[in-house]
C-alpha positions in Angstrom: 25.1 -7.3 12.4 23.9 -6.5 15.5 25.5 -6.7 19.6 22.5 -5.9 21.9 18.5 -5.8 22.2 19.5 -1.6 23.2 19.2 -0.6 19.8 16.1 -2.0 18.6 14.4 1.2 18.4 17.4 2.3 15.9 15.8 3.1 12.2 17.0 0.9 9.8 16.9 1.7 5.5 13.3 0.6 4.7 14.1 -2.0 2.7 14.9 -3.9 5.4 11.7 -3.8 6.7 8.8 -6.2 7.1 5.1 -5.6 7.1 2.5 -7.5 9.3 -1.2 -6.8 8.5 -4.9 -8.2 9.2 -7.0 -5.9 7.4 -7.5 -3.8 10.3 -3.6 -2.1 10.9 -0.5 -2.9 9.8 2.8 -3.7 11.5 6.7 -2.9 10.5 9.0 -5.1 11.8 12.8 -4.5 11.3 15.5 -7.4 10.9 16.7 -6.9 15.0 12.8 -8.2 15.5 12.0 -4.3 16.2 8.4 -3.9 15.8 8.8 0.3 15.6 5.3 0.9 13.8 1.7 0.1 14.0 -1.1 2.2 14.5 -4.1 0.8 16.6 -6.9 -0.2 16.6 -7.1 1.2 13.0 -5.2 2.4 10.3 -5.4 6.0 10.9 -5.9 6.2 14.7 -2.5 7.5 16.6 0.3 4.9 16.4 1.0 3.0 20.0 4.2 1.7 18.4 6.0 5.0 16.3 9.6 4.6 16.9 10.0 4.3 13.4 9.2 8.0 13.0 11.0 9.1 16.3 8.2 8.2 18.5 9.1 5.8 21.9 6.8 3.1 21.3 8.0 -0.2 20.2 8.3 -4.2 20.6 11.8 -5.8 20.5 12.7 -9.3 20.3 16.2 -9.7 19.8 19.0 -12.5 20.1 21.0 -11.5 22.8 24.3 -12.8 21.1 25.7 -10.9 18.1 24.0 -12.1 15.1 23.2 -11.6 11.1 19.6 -11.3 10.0 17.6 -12.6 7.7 14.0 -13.7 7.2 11.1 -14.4 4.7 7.5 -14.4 4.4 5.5 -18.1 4.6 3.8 -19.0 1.4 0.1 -17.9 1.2 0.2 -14.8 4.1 1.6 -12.0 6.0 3.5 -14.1 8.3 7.2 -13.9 8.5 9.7 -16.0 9.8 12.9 -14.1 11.2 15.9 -15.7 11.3 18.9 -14.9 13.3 22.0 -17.0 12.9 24.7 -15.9 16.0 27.7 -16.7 17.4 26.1 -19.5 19.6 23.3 -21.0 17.2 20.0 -20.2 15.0 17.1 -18.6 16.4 13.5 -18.1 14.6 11.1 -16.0 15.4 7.5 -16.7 13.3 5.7 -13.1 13.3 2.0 -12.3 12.7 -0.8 -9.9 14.0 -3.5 -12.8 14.2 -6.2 -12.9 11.0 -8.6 -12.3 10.2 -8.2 -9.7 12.5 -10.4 -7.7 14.8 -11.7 -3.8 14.5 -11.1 -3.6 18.4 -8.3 -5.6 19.1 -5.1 -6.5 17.7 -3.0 -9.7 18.8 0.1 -9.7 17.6 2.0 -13.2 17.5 5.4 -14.1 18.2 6.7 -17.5 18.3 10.5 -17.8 19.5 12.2 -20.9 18.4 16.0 -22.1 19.3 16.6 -23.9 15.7 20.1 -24.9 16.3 22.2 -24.7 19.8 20.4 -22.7 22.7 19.5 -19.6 22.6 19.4 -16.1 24.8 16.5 -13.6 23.7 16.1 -10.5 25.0 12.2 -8.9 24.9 11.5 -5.1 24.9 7.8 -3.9 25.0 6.8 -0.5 25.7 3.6 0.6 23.8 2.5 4.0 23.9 -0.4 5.5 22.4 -1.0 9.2 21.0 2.6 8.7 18.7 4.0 8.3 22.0 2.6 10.5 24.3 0.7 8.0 26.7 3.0 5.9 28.3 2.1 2.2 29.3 0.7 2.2 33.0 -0.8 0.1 35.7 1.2 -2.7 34.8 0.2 -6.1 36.8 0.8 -9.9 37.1 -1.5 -12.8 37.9 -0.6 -15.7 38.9 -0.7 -16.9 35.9 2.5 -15.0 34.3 0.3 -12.6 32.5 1.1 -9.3 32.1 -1.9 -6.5 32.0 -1.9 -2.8 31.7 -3.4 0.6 29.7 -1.4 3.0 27.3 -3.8 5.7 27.0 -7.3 4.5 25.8 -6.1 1.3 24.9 -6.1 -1.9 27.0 -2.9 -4.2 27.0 -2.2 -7.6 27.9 0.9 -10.0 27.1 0.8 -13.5 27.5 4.1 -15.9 27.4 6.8 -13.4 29.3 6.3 -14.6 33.0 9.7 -13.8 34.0 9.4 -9.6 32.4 9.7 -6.7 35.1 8.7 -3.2 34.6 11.3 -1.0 33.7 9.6 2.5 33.7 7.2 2.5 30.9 8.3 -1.1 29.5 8.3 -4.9 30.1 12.1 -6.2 30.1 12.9 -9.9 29.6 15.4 -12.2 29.1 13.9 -15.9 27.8 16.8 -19.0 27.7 15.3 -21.6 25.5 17.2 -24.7 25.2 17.8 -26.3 21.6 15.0 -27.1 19.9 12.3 -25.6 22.1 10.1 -22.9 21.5 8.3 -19.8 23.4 5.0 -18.2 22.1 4.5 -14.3 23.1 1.1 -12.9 22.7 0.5 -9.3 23.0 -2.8 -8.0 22.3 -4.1 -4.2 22.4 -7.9 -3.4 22.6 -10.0 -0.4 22.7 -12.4 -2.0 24.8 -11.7 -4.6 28.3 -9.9 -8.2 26.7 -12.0 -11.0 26.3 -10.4 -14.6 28.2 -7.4 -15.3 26.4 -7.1 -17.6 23.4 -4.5 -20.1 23.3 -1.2 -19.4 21.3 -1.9 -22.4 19.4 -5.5 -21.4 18.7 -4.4 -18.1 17.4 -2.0 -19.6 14.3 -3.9 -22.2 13.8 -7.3 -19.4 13.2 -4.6 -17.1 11.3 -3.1 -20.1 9.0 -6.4 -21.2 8.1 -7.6 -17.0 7.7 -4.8 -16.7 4.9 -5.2 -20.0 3.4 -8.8 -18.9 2.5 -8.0 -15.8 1.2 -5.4 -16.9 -1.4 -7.0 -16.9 -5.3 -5.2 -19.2 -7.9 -3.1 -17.1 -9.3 -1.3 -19.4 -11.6 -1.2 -17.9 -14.8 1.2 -14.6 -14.1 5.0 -13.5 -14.9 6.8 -13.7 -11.5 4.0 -15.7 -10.3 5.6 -16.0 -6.3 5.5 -12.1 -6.7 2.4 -12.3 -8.4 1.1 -14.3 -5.4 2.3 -12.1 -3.1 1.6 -8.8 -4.3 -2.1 -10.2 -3.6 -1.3 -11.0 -0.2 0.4 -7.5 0.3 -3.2 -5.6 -1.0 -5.2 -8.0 0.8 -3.8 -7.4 4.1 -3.8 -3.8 3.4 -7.7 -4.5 2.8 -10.5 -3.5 5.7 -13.6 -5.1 6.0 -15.7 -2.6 3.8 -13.4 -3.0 1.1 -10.9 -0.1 1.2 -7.5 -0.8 0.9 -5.4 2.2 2.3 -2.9 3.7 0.2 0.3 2.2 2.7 0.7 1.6 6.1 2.5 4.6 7.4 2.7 8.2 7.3 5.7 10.5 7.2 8.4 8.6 5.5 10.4 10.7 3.1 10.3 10.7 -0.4 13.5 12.7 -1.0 15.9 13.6 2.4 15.0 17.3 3.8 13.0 18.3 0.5 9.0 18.7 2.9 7.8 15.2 0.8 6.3 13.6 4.1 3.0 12.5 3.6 0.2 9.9 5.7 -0.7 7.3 3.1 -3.1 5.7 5.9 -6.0 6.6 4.0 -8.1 5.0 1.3 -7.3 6.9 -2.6 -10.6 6.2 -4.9 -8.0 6.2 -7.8 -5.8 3.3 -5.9 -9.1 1.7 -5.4 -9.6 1.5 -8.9 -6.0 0.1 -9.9 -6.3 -2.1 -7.0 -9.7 -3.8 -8.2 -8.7 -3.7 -12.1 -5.6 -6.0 -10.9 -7.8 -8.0 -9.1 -10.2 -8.7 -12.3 -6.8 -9.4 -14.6 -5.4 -11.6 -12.4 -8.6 -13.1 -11.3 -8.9 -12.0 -7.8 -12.6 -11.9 -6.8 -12.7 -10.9 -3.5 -10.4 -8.4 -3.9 -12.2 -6.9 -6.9 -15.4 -7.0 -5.0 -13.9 -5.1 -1.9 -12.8 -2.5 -4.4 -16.0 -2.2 -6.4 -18.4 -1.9 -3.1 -15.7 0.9 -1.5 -16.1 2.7 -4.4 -19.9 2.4 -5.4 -20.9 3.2 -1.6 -18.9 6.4 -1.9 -20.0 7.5 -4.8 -23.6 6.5 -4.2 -23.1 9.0 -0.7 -21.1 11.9 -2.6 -22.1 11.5 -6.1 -20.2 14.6 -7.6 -18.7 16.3 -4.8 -16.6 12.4 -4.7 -13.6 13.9 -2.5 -10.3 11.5 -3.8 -9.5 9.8 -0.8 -11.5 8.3 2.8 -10.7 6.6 5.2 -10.7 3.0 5.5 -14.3 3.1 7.2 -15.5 5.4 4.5 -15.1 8.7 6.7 -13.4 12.2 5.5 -9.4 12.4 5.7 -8.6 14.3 8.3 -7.2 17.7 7.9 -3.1 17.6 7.7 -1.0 18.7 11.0 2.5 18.4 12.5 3.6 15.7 15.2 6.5 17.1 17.4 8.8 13.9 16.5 11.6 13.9 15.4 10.5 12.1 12.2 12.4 9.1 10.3 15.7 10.2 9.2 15.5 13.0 6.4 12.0 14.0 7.7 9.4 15.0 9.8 5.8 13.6 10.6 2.2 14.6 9.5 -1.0 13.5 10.0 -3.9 13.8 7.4 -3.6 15.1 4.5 -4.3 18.1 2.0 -6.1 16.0 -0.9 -8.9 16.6 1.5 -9.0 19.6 -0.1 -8.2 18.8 -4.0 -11.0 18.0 -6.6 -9.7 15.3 -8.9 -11.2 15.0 -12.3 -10.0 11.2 -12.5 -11.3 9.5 -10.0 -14.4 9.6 -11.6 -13.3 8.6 -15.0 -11.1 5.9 -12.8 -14.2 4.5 -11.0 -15.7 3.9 -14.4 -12.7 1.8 -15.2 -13.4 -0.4 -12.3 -17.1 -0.6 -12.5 -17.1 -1.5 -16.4 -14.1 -4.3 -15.4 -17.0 -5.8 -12.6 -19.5 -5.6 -15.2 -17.7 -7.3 -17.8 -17.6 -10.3 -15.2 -20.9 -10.2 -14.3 -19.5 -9.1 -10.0 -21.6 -5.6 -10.8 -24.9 -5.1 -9.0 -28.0 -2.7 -9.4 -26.2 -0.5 -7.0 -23.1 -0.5 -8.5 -24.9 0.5 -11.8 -26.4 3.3 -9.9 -22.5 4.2 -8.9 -21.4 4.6 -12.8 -24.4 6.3 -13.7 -23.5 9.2 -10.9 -20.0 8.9 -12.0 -20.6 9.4 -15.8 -22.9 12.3 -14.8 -20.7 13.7 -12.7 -18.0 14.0 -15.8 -20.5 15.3 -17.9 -20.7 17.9 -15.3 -17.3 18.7 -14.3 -15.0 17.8 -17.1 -14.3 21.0 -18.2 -13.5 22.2 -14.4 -9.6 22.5 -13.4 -8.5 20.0 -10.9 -5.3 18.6 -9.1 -5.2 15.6 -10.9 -2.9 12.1 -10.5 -0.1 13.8 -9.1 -2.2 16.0 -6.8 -0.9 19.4 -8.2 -1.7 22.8 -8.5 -5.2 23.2 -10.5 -5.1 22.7 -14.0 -6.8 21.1 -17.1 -4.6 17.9 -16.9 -4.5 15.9 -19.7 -4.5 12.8 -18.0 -7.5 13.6 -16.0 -9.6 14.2 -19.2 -8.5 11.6 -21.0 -9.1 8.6 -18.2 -12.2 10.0 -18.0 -12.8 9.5 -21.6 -11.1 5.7 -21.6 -14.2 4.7 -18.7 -17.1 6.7 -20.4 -15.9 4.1 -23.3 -15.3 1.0 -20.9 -18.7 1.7 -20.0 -21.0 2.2 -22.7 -18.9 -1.0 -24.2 -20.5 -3.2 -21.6 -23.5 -5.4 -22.6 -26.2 -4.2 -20.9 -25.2 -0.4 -20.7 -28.4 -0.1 -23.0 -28.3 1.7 -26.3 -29.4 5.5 -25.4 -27.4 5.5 -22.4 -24.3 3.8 -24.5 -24.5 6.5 -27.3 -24.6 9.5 -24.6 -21.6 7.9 -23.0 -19.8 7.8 -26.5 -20.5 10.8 -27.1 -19.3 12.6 -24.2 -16.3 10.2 -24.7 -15.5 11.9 -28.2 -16.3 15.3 -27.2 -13.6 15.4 -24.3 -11.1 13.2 -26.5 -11.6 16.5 -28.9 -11.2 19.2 -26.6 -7.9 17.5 -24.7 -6.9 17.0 -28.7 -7.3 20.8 -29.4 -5.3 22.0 -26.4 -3.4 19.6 -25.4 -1.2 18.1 -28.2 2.2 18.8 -28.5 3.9 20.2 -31.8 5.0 16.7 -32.0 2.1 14.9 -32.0 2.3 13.7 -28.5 0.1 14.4 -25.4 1.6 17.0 -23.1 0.7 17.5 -19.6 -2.1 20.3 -19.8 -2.6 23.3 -22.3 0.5 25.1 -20.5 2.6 22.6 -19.6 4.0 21.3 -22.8 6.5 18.7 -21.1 5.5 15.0 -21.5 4.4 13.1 -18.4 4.4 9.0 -17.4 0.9 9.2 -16.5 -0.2 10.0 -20.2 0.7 6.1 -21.3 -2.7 5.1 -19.1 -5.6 6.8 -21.1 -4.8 4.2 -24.7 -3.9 1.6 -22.3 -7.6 1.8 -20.9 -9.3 2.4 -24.5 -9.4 6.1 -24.6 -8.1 6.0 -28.1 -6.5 3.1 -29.6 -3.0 1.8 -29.3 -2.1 2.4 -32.6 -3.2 6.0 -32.6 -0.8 8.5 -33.9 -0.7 10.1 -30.5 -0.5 6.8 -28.6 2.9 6.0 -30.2 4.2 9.5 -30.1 3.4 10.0 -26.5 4.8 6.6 -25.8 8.5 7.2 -27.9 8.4 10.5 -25.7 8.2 9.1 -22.4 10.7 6.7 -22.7 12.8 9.1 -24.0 12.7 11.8 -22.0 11.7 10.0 -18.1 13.3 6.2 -19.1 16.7 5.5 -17.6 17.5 1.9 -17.4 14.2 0.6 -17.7 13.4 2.5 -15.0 10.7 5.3 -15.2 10.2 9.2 -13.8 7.1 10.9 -13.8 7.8 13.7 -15.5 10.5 16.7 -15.2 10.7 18.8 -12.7 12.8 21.7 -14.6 15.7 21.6 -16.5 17.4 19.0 -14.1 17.7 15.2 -14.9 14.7 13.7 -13.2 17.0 11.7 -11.1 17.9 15.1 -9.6 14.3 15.7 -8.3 13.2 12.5 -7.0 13.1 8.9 -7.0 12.0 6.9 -9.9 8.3 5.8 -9.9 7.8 1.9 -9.4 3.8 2.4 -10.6 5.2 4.0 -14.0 7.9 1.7 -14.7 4.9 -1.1 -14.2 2.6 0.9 -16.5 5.4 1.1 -19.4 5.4 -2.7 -19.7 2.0 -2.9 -19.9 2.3 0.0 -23.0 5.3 -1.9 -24.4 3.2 -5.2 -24.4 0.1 -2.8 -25.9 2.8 -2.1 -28.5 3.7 -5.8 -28.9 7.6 -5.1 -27.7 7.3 -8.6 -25.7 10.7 -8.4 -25.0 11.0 -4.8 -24.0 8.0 -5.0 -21.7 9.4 -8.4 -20.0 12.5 -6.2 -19.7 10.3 -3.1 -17.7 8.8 -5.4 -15.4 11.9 -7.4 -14.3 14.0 -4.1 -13.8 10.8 -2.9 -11.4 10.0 -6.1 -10.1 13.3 -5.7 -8.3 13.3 -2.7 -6.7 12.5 -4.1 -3.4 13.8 -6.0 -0.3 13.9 -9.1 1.3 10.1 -8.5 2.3 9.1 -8.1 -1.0 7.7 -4.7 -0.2 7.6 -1.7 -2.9 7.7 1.8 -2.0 6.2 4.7 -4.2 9.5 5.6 -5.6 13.1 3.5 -6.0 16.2 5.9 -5.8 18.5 4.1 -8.5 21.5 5.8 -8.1 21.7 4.7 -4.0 19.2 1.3 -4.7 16.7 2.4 -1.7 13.2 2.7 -1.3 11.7 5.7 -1.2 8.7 6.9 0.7 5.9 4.7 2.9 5.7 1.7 2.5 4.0 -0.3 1.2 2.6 1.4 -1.4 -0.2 -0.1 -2.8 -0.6 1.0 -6.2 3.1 -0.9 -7.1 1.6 -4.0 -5.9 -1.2 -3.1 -7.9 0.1 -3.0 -11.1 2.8 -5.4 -10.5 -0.3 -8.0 -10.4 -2.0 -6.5 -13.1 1.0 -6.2 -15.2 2.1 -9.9 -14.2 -0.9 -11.1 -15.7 -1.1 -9.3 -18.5 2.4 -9.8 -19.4 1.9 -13.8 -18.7 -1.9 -14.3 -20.3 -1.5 -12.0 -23.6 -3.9 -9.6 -22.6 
């Protein structure tokens, strides 16, 4: 419950939160209808709303009566409909930034409706570019009741709030609606001068019909609302040239004043690759095309040197640094990030994956060909190197890295067209690094173990059989699978791998992507049940937004780290439809 609009800058536990998103940025919104993050005008420029991470910048609408919260998303898109119910009534609030959206400009939506009795609203904005450190300026009114002004380089108008007055760096409000009557806000933010403005009405009706054609038929999945909206989740996380940044946000902790803070605003070639091999089980083409021309254009202008992670535009990751913030509780805030400087053996073996999924459905192109032949090269040329692999470690000969690469040197030559010579090389190389990974990196036990020196098991190692690097019946497929759920299972939820001697609960949150990946394995295996039981228990591990984090901490039932993550919506789709097709 909540008593006044004061506190809407107030962090909240992340399950709470909401996510807005048009391709182009994303938008949290907390249940006191505190916007407190978005970065504009793209994902990894400098937030003009960061009070989520300690910043000043954010956008509040909030019942002026004491209230509970609650909300949920309209079929089909990223719009949400808050919903207060107070002392006095029920007030709605339907929240979207406007899509398809612009590179320029964001226009965020926000349509305030008295549902039951009247209702007092009180409206908060203060935007602030740099994470903060450009305050909003030059405010003005026309005659119109519109509201201009600038927050550092960006241009800011808000529409619907005739009645605001500055308050330092802010617009203040009050709106009285009577019962049953509404109020449209419109605030938009551009890098460049505002075109005329568009019509509230305009703007949902243009963002309805956006969604509407971007939602595939996803009828034949496990959990299929889920299902449906684990789609909607990647595709708003989606930029134009395909890309689909790793989550929204930067900074939030994975485990409380342990230095886990990373920015997730990037794109991962790996995520990529999930991302697009969802799309083709679940039969999402657009989203499998997006995925397969990000990745062929990168590794058409890299070729080996393929760094694991861009930006959504296709540009290098910034180098990492320190924002003096006070950070979301149990933190501290970063921007950019070190795998700028990691080689990562799997990404190329991952792109293969995707590629050889496009193929299979006739969605891969002469360039695209061209992209797995430079990727398969590229193993040939590097597979014996050390990298940092999945988990972006220290350097190593990771298991998992070798082996993926194996399972899409296999994917590939298996596809019709691949041509003979080419096939047999690919197969070849395929069985040469299955045999080197098999003479250094088998346990006593007849399982896979992380790399030659690390002799622990790891979650990651149930991917390589699940993607055809050796069959699912394979000696070492059922060892290595018995092991992991032995060793990093604990209530059908899954860990990574150990840390030290310490239960894995000990070091960190479980991982939502793993437990998605053992019911895949457990339906390999033909455990129906048990693999129906694995994808329930993560299915879960969310809030009312339906938003997954990297990790789920079971013991305290909280998300853990940014959000959203998009390889758990990933593999949530791609597990839903194996799970529901048989495949």
């Amino acid at each position: 419950m909540s008593t006044s609009a004061l506190d809407t800058h107030a962090p909240h536990a992340l399950r709470d939160y909401a996510l807005l998103a048009d391709g182009h940025r994303g938008a949290l919104l907390g249940p006191r209808g505190d916007l407190v993050w978005m970065c504009a005008p793209a994902w990894d420029d400098d937030a003009v709303f960061a009070a989520l991470i300690g910043g000043p910048g954010w956008y509040g609408v909030t019942p002026a009566e004491p209230f509970v919260w609650g909300g949920y998303y309209e079929p089909g898109g990223l719009v949400w409909r808050s919903r207060w119910t107070t002392t006095g009534g029920i007030v709605e609030c339907r929240e979207a930034l406007a899509h398809p959206g612009e590179r320029h400009r964001a226009v965020l939506l926000r349509r305030i409706e008295a549902v039951h009795g009247d209702a007092r609203v009180e409206v908060h904005v203060q935007p602030a570019t740099g994470f903060g450190a450009h305050p909003l300026l030059g405010l003005h009114r026309d005659e119109g009741g519109v509201w201009t002004g600038r927050t550092g380089g960006l241009h800011v108008r808000l529409a619907g709030a005739p009645e605001a007055r500055p308050d330092g760096a802010a617009l203040r409000a009050t709106i009285l609606l009577a019962a049953g009557s509404r109020r449209d806000l419109v605030l938009e933010l551009s890098d460049r001068p505002l075109p005329a403005p568009t019509p509230a009405d305009s703007l949902w009706r243009a963002t309805e019909a956006g969604w509407t054609a971007c939602g595939p038929d996803l009828a034949d999945t496990l959990g299929q609302r889920d299902a449906h909206h684990a789609h909607t989740v990647l595709t708003g996380l989606t930029g134009p040239g395909g890309g689909t940044v790793a989550a929204a946000t930067t900074s939030l902790p994975e485990r409380a004043e342990q230095g886990r803070n990373y920015d997730y605003r990037y794109v991962w070639v790996r995520d990529q690759a999930y991302i697009g091999q969802a799309a083709a089980a679940a039969g999402a083409t657009a989203l499998l095309d997006g995925s397969v021309r990000f990745v062929t254009e990168r590794l058409l202008a890299d070729g080996r040197a393929l760094a694991p992670a861009y930006t959504a535009a296709g540009g290098p990751v910034p180098d990492q640094r320190t924002l003096d913030l006070p950070g979301y509780p149990g933190g501290f805030d970063v921007v950019g990030n070190h795998v700028n400087r990691q080689f990562q053996l799997d990404v190329f073996g991952e792109s293969l994956l995707l590629l050889a999924a496009a193929a299979r459905r006739d969605r891969l192109d002469a360039d695209g060909w061209r992209a797995a032949v430079t990727a398969a090269d590229a193993i040939a040329a590097r597979h014996r190197e050390p990298d940092a692999g999945i988990w972006e470690l220290d350097a190593d000969r990771w298991t998992h890295s070798r082996l993926i690469c194996a399972a899409g040197l296999r994917a590939l030559a298996a596809v019709p067209g691949a041509g003979g010579g080419r096939a047999a090389r690919w197969e070849a190389l395929a069985d040469l690094v299955l045999a080197e990974a098999s003479a250094d990196c088998l346990h006593p036990a007849g399982r896979w173990q992380r790399s030659p020196g690390r002799s622990g098991v790891d979650a990651a190692l149930l991917l390589p059989a699940l993607r055809g690097a050796l069959p699912a019946d394979d000696p070492r497929t059922t060892a290595t699978l018995r092991a992991v759920r032995t060793d990093l299972g604990q209530d059908h939820y899954l860990y990574r791998f150990r840390h030290d001697r310490r239960p894995p609960a000990d070091s960190e949150g479980a991982f939502l992507l793993c437990g998605f990946v053992m019911a895949l394995a457990e339906h390999q295996q033909g455990n129906g049940v048990e693999a129906v039981r694995w994808f329930e228990r993560n299915r879960a591990a969310c809030g009312p937004a339906g938003l997954y984090a990297e990790e789920f901490d079971v013991a305290q039932r909280q998300l853990r780290g940014n959000l959203p993550q998009t390889f758990v919506h990933a593999l949530l789709l791609e597990s839903a439809a194996a799970l529901a097709s048989g495949g």
